[in-house]
LUMTOR-666961 format. One line per 5 residues: their letters; for each residue z, x, y of C-alpha. Coordinates in pm, 1 decimal, decimal comma. Last residue first. Example, Ala and Ser with C-alpha at 12.3 -4.5 7.8 and 13.67 -1.06 7.14 Angstrom:
% residues 2
sa> 714,0:1367,0:-106,0; 780,0:1230,0:-450,0
//
This chain:
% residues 256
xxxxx> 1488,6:361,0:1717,1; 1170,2:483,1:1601,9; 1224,0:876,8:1690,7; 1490,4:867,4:1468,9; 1311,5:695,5:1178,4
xxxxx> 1012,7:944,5:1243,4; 1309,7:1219,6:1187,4; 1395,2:1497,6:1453,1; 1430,4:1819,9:1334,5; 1405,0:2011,3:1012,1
xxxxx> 1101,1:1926,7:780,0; 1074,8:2061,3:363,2; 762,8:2149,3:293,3; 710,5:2161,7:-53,5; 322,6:2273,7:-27,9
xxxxx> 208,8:2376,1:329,7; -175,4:2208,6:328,8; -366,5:2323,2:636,6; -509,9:2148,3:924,8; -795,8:2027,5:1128,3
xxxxx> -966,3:1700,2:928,9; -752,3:1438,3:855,0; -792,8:1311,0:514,8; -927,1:1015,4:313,6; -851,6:878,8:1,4
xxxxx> -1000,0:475,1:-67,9; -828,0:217,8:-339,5; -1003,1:-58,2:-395,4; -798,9:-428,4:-531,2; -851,9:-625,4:-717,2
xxxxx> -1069,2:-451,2:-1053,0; -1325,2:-658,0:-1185,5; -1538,4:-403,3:-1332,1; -1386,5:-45,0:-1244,1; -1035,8:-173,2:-1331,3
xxxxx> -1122,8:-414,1:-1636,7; -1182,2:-166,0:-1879,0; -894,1:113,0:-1808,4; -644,8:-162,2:-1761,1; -776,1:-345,5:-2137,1
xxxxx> -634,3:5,7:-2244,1; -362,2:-34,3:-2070,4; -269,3:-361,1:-2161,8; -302,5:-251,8:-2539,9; -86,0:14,7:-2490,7
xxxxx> 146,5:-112,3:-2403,9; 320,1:-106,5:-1989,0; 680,4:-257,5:-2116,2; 786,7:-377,7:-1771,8; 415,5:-400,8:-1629,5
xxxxx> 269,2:-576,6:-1893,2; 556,5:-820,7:-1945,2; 554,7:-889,0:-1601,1; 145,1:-983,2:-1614,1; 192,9:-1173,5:-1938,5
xxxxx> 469,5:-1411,0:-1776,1; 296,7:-1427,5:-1450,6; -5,2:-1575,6:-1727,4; 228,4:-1828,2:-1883,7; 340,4:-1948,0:-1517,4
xxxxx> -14,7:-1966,3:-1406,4; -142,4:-2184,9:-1723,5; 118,0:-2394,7:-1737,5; 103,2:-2478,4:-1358,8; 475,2:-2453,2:-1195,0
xxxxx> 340,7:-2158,3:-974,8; 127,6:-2418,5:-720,2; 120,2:-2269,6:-451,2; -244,7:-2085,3:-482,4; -393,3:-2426,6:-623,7
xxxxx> -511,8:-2490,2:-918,5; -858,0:-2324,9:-918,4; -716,7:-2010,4:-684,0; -406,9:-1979,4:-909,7; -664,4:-1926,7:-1172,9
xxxxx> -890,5:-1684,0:-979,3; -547,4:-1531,3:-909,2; -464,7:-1427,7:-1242,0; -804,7:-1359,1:-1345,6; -801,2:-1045,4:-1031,1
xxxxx> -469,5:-924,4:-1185,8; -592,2:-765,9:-1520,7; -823,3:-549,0:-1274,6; -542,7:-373,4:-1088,8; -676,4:-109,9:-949,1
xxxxx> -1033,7:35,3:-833,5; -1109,9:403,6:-750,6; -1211,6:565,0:-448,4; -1250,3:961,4:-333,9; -1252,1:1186,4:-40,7
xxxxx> -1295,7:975,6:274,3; -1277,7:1218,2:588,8; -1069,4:1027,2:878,9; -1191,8:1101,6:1266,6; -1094,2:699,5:1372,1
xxxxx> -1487,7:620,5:1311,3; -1442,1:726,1:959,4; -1175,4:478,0:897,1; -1436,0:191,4:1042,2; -1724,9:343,8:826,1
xxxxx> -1568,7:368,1:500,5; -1453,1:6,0:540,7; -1708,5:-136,5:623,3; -1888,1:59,3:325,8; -1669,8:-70,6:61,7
xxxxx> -1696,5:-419,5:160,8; -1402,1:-600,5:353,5; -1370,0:-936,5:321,6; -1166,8:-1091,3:646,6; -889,7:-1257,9:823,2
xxxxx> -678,1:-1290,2:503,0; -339,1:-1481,5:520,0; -43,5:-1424,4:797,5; -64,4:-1795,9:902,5; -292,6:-1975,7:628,5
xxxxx> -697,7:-2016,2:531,6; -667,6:-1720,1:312,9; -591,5:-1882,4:-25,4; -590,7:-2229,0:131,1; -941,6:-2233,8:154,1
xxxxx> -936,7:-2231,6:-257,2; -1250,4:-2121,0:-526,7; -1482,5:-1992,2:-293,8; -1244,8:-1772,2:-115,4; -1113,2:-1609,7:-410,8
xxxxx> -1430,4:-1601,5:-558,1; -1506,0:-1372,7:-273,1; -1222,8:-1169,7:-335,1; -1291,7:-1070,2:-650,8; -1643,9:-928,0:-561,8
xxxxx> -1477,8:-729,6:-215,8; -1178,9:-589,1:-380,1; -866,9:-653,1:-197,4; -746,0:-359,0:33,4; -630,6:-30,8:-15,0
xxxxx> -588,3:276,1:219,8; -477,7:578,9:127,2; -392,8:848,2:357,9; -405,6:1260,9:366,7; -283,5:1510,6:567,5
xxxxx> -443,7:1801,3:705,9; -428,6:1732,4:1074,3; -91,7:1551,5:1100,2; -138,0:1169,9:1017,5; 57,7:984,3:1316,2
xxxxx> -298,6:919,2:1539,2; -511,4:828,5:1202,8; -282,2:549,8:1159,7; -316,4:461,6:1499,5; -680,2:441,7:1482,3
xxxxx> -674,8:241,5:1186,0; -456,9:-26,2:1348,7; -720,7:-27,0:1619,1; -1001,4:-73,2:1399,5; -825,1:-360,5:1229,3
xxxxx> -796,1:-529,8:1498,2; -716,2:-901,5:1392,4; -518,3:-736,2:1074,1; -435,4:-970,1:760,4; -680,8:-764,7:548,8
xxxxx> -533,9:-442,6:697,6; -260,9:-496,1:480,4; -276,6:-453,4:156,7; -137,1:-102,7:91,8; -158,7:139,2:396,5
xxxxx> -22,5:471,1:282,1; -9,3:759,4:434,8; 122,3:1103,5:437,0; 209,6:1417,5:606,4; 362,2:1230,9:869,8
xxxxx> 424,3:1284,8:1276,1; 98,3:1382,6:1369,8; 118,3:1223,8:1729,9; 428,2:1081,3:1801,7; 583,9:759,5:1606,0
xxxxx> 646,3:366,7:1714,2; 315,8:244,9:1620,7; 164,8:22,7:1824,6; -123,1:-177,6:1668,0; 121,1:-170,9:1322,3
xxxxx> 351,2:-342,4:1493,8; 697,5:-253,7:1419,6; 1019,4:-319,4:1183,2; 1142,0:11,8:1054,0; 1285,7:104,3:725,9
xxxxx> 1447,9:421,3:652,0; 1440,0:697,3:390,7; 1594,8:1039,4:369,2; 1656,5:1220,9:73,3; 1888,1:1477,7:90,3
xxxxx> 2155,7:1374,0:-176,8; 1827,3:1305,2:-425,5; 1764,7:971,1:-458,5; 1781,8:755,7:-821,3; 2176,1:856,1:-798,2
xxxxx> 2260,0:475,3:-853,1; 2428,1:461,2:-492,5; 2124,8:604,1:-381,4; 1879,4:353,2:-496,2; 2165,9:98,9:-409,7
xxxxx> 2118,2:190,1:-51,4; 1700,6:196,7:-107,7; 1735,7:-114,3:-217,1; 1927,1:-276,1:55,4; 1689,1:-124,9:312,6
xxxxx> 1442,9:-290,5:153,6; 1543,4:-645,6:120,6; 1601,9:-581,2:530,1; 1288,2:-505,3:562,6; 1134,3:-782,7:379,3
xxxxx> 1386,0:-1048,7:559,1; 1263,4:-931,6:922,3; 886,9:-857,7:860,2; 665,3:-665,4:1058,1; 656,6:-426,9:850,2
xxxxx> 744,2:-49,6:806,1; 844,1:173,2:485,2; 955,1:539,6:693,2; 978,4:806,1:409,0; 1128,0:1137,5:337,2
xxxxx> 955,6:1226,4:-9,4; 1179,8:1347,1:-260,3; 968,5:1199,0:-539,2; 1220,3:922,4:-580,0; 1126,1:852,0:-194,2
xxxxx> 768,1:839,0:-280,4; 819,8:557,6:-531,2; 1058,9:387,2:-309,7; 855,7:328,0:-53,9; 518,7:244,4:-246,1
xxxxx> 761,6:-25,1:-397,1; 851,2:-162,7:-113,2; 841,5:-507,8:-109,4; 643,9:-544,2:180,3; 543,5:-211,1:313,0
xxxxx> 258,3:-290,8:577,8; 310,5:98,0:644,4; 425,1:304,6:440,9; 444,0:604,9:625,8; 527,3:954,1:424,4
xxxxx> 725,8:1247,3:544,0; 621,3:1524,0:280,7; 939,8:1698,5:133,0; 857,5:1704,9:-262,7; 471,5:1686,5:-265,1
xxxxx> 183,7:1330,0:-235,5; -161,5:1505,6:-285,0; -291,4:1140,5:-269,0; -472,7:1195,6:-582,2; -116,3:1203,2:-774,1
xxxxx> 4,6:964,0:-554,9; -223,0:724,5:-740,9; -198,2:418,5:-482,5; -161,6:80,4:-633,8; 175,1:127,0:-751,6
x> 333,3:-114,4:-1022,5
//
């Protein structure tokens, strides 16, 4: 289940895209079965290599095109390991939450974005979150966890500050955000309640069969409760080249 609409991202055939803060991957993949050459980066050892492995048996399965390149890179999102307006695309997905410096993260985000390319940032919804807090210290209160609760304007302001243009915001995931207010009241590790295990269940049905009931109640509960906010923004100075397809070195390559 994306968080980003790619759609709105302007996301083409032959963009290089950053994921950065990648986790799983699914941001990665999605853009590489789009044709999208794509860097997923974290910080993590056992996450990258999880999705390294996928994207080889992506290929195997002929989910990738025979061109498609895609790569994983473990780096520090204060120092990005890229030139200057290396990627058409970005995508920071839950992550700047666990950022000290999030202003400097931004700022190198904004450095790799070629003028006229567009990023999406998300991070957990500021209502939502706030319960989350209330209701259990060790929600956030742990190595890696949340450092902060971002309101929309913050965060408009601090990307702005790094030269990014916002150009629209929506909300995701609002079946999600009573899901973890439960976890919250019963403890965040504690996935053998009744209650939390029957609700995961729910929440993978939902997004393996996607009915339309649960979409509908999607289209509700996003603007209201939704968890997480989704903000566009773009990089003033350049010009859209639809289905650009790039020769030369790759960001991977110029990782290593």
């Amino acid at each position: 289940m994306l968080t980003v609409d790619y759609d709105r991202l302007g996301l083409r055939p032959g963009d290089r895209l950053l994921d950065l803060g990648c986790g799983s991957g699914r941001h990665a993949f999605e853009a590489a079965r789009r044709g999208c050459e794509v860097v997923a980066l974290d910080a993590g050892v056992d996450e990258l290599e999880e999705v390294r492995a996928v994207f080889v048996a992506m290929l195997a399965a002929g989910e990738l095109g025979e061109h498609t390149r895609a790569g994983a890179v473990r780096a520090d999102a204060l120092r990005l390991p890229f030139a200057d307006g290396v990627f058409d695309r970005v995508v920071a997905a839950e992550v700047l939450e666990h950022i000290h410096d999030d202003t400097r993260a931004m700022a190198e985000l904004a450095r790799v974005l070629r003028p006229g390319g567009t990023m999406a940032v998300t991070v957990p919804r500021c209502g939502p979150e706030v319960v989350n807090w209330l209701l259990s210290d060790s929600y956030h209160d742990v190595p890696g966890g949340h450092v902060r609760i971002y309101r929309l304007s913050t965060l408009v302001r601090r990307l702005g500050s790094c030269g990014l243009v916002p150009s629209g915001r929506h909300y995701a995931h609002g079946l999600h955000t009573p899901y973890w207010w439960l976890r919250c009241l019963v403890g965040p590790q504690n996935d053998a309640h009744p209650a939390v295990a029957a609700y995961h269940r729910l929440l993978v049905w939902e997004i393996v069969k996607h009915p339309p009931l649960t979409r509908l109640a999607a289209r509700l509960l996003d603007p209201l409760i939704g968890k997480s906010l989704v903000v566009y923004l773009s990089k003033p100075g350049g010009t859209e080249v639809p289905g650009r397809r790039h020769g030369g070195q790759t960001p991977v390559a110029a990782a290593a």
